[in-house]
Structures are given as C-alpha cells and as structure tokens.
C-alpha positions as CSV (number, residue, x, y, z in Angstrom):
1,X,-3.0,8.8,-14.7
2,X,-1.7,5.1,-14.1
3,X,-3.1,4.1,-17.1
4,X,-2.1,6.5,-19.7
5,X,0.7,8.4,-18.5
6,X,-1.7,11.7,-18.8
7,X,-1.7,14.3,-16.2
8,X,-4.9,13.4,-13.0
9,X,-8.0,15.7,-13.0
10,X,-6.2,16.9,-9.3
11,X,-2.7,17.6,-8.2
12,X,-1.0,15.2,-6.2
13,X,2.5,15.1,-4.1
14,X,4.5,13.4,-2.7
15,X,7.6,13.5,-0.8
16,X,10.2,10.9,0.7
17,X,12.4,11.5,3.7
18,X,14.3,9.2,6.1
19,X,16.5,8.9,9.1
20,X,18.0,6.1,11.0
21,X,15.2,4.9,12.6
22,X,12.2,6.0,10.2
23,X,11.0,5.8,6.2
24,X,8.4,9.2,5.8
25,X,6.1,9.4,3.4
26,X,3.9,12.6,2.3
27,X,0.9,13.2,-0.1
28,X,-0.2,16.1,-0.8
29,X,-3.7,15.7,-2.5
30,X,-6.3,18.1,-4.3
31,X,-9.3,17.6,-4.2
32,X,-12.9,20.1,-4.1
33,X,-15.3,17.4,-2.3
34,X,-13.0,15.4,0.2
35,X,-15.4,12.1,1.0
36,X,-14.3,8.7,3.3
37,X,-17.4,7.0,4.1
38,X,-15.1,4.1,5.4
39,X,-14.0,3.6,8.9
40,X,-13.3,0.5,9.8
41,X,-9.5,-0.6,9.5
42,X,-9.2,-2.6,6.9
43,X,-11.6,-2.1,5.1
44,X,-11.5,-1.7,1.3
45,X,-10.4,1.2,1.1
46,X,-9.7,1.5,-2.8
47,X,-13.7,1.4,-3.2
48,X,-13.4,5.2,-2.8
49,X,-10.3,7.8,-2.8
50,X,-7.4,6.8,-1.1
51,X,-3.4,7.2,-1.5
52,X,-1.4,4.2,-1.8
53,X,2.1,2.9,-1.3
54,X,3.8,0.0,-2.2
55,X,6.9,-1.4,-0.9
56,X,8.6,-3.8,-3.0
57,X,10.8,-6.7,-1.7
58,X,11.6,-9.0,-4.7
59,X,10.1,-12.3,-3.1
60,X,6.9,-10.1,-1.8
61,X,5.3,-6.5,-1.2
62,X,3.8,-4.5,1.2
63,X,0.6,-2.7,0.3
64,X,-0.7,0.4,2.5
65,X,-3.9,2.6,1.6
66,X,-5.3,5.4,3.3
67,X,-8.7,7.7,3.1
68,X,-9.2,11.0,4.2
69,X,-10.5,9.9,7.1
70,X,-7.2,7.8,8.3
71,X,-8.4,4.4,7.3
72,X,-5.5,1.9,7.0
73,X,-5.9,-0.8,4.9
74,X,-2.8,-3.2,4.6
75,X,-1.8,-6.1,2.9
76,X,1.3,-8.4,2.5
77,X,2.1,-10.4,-0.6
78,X,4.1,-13.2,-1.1
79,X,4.6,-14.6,-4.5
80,X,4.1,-18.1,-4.0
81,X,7.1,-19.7,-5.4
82,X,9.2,-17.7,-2.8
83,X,6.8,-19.0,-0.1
84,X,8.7,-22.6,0.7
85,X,9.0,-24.7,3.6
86,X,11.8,-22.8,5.9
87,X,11.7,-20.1,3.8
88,X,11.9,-16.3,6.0
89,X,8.3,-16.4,5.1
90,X,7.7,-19.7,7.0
91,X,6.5,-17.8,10.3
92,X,3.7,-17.7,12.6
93,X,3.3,-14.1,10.8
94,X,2.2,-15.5,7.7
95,X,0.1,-18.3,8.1
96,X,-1.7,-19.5,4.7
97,X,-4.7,-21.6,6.4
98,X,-5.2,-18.0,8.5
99,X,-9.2,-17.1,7.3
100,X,-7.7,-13.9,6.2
101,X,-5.3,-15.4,3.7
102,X,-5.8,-15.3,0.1
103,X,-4.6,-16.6,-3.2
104,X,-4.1,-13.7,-5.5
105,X,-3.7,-13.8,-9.2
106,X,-4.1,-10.3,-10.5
107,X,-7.1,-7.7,-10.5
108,X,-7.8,-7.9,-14.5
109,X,-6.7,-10.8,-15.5
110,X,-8.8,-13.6,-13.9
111,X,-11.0,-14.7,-16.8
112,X,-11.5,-18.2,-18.9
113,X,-7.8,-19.7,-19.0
114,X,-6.1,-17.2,-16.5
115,X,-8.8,-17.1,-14.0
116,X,-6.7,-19.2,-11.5
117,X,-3.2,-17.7,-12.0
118,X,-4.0,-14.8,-14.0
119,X,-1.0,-13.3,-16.3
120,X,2.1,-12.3,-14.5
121,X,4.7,-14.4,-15.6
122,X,5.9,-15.1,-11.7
123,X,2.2,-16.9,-11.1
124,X,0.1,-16.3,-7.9
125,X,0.7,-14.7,-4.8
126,X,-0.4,-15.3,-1.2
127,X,-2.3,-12.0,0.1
128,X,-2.3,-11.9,4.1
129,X,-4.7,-9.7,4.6
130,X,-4.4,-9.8,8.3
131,X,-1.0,-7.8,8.5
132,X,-0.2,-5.1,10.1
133,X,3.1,-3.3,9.9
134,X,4.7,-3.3,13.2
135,X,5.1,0.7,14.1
136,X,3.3,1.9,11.1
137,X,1.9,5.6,11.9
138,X,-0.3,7.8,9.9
139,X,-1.6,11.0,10.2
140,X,-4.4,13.1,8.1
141,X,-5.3,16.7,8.0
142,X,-8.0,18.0,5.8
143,X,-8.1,21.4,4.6
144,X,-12.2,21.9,4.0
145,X,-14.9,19.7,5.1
146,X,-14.9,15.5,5.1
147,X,-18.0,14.2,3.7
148,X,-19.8,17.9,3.4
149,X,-19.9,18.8,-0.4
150,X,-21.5,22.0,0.8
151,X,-18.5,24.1,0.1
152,X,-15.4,23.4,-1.6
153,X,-12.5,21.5,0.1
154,X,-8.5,22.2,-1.1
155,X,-8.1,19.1,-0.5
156,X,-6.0,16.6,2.3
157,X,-2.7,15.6,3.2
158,X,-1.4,12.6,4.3
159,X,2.1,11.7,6.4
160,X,3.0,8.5,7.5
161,X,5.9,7.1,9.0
162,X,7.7,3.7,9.3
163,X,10.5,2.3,10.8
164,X,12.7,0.7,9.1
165,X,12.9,-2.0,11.7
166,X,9.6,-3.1,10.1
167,X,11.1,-3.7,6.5
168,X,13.4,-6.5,7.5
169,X,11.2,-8.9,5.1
170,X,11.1,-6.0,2.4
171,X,14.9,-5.2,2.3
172,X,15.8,-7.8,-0.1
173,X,19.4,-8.2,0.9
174,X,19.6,-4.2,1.2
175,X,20.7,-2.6,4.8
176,X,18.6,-1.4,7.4
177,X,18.7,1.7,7.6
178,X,19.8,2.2,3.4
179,X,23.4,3.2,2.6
180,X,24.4,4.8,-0.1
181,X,24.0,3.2,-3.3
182,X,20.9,1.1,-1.9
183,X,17.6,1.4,-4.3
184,X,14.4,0.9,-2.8
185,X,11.5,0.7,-5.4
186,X,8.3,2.1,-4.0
187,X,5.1,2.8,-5.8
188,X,3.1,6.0,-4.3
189,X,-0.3,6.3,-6.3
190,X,-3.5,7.9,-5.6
191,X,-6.4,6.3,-6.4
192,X,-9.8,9.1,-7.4
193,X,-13.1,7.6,-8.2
C-alpha cells in the first residue's frame, strides 16, 4: 500500500525489460471482479482501477495510466521553474495557453495557504494534459470477465512498450538507449478502489 508500506488486498507485478530501441513494462494484477467502465482516451482513469507509471526526468515527468479495458491516460509535467523562455521545454509540444494545460500544485495539499502552490518545496507544475507519447504501445489481456461480477476473474495483465526515442525530454542528461551505470527512477503503482 502507497500509503503505509503494508502489503495490497491483491497481488501485483511487475517487470522491466529493455533493448535498444524499446523500454517494456509489465503488470501482472489480481483481481476477483475486473471492472473499466471508462473508454474514452484520456479520460480519468484513476476514478477507478488502473496501473500506473511514472517516468521521472528531473525538470519534469511523464505520467501513464491504464484500465483493464486499455484506456490510456497521459500526462506530462513540467515543474515550472524549469519551464523558461528557450528552455527544451519551450516547443510547440508544450504550449501553456493550450485549453488542455494546467497548473498543478499537488493532489492533497491545496487548501487555505497552499491552495495555489500546494507543499512541494519545488512549487507548481505545468500538467499538459494533451500529450501523447510518440510510439507508446499497450496491450491488455484479461483472464475472467470485464465488467461481469458474475463469476470470479484472476485478474489482468498489462504490457506496454516505449521507445526510448520518446524519452529524449525524460533522460535528464542520461543516454538513449541507458549504459551501464545510468539510473532511471520510475514509479509503477497500481491504483484499487
């Protein structure tokens, strides 16, 4: 559990491989009644179960969810102090007056004299909900029945694959492909109503 270290209601896995051209993600993900009522990309999709990843990049993130019924949801933040006039940021790609870009203080934290910045000592962050990771694939296989709480479900799996031509903004001075020695921090949750 995220927020006290104990051990989920379910079992979840994961697993990281990569080549040359591609980052691979897997989640492997118990669960008795698999449900994902959403289907639109996009949408929200941590308003019901989903698995997540998060790339980090020092100066910004990458945030992926998926359901069980292979709904992306994306996101890419910038912390605003890194976002500066000729910065690598300052592209057509990330656009603050775009309608779908957001100021973003924190989920928790926006009440009485955080509500604008909330509490992370870096500030805000600019959320471009628009993005969409050039090459990103995803793929889900359920082992029971989606939406149908009829019978019971083992559960779902997840795989997705990115190229690492697609990190370029994420690799923080690290080499595309990684050598040896190069540390990537990812975060790979699952998220169970």
């Amino acid at each position: 559990d995220m927020a006290t270290g104990d051990a989920g209601m379910f079992n979840t896995q994961t697993a990281i491989q990569w080549s040359d051209t591609y980052l691979y993600i897997a989640f492997l993900a118990e669960e008795p009644f698999v449900e994902a009522k959403l289907t639109e990309r996009d949408s929200l999709i941590f308003l019901e179960n989903d698995l997540e990843v998060f790339i980090d990049g020092g100066d910004c993130y990458y945030e992926l969810e998926v359901n069980a019924a292979n709904v992306v949801y994306e996101v890419f933040f910038i912390w605003k102090d890194a976002y500066t006039r000729g910065s690598k940021f300052d592209i057509p790609t990330f656009d603050v007056h775009h309608p779908q870009a957001y100021t973003f203080g924190g989920n928790y934290d926006r009440s009485g004299p955080t509500f604008w910045k909330g509490t992370h000592p870096r500030g805000i962050r600019w959320a471009f909900t628009n993005y969409d990771l050039p090459g990103l694939q995803t793929a889900v296989q359920v082992e029971g029945t989606l939406n149908d709480n009829r019978d019971i479900d083992k559960g779902w799996s997840l795989e997705i694959g990115i190229p690492w031509s697609s990190l370029s903004l994420l690799a923080n001075g690290r080499s595309i492909p990684p050598k040896n020695g190069d540390v990537w921090n990812m975060f790979l949750g699952r998220f169970q109503k």
